[in-house]
C-alpha positions as CSV (number, residue, x, y, z in Angstrom):
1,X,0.0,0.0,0.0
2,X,0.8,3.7,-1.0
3,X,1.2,5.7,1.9
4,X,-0.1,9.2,1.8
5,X,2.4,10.4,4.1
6,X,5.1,8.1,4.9
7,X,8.1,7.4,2.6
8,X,8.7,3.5,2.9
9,X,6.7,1.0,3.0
10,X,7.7,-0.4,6.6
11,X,5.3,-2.0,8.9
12,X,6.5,0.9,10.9
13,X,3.3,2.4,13.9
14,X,1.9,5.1,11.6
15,X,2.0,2.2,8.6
16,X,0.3,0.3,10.4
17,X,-2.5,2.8,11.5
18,X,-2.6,3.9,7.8
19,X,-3.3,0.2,6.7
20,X,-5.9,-0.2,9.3
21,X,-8.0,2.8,8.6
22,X,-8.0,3.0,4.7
23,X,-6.4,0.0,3.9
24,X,-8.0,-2.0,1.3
25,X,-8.1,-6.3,1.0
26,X,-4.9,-6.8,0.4
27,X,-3.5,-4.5,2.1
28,X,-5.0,-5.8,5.3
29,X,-3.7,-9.6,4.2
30,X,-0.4,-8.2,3.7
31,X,-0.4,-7.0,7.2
32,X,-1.8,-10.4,8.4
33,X,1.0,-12.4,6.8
34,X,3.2,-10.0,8.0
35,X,2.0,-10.3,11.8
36,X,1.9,-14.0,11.1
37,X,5.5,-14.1,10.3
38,X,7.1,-11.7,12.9
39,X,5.9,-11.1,16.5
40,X,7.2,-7.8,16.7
41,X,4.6,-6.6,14.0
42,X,1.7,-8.2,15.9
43,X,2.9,-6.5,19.1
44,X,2.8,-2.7,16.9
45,X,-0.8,-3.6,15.4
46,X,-1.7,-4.5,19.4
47,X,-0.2,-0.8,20.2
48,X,-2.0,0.9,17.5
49,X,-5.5,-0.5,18.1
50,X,-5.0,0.3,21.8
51,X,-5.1,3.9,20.9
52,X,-8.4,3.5,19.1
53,X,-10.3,1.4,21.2
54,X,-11.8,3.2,23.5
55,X,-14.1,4.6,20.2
56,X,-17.1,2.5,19.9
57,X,-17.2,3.3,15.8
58,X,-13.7,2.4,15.4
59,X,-14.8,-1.0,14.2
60,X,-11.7,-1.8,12.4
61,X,-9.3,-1.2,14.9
62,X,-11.8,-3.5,17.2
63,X,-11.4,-6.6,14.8
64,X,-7.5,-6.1,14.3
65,X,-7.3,-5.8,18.2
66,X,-9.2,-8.6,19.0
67,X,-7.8,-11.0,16.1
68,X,-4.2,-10.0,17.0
69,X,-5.0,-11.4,21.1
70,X,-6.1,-14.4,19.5
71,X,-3.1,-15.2,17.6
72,X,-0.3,-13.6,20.5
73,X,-1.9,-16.2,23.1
C-alpha cells in the first residue's frame, strides 16, 4: 500500500495505522502475513488498536485488536 504520508513501506506504527484505517483487502492480508511471520509486528498492530479502542465506531481497529490477542496467546 501507497502511503499518503510516509516514505517507505515499513510496517513501521503510523504504517500500520494507515493500513488499518484506509487499507483496502490486500492490504489488510499483507499485514496479516506480516503479523503471522514476525511477533514484533503483531505487538505494533496491538499498540496501535489500543489507541483506538476506547471509540465505539472504530470497528476496524476493534477486529485487528481482537484478532491480534487471539493469535499472541
Amino acid at each position: 500500500m501507497l502511503h499518503r504520508h510516509l516514505t517507505h513501506q515499513q510496517f513501521t506504527l503510523a504504517a500500520i495505522d494507515d493500513v488499518i484505517a484506509r487499507g483496502k483487502r490486500r492490504d489488510w492480508a499483507e499485514l496479516r502475513r506480516a503479523m503471522l511471520k514476525d511477533r514484533t509486528v503483531a505487538e505494533k498492530v496491538l499498540r496501535v488498536c489500543l489507541v483506538h479502542i476506547s471509540d465505539p465506531y472504530a470497528q476496524r481497529y476493534h477486529f485487528w485488536k481482537y484478532y491480534v490477542e487471539r493469535h499472541l496467546a
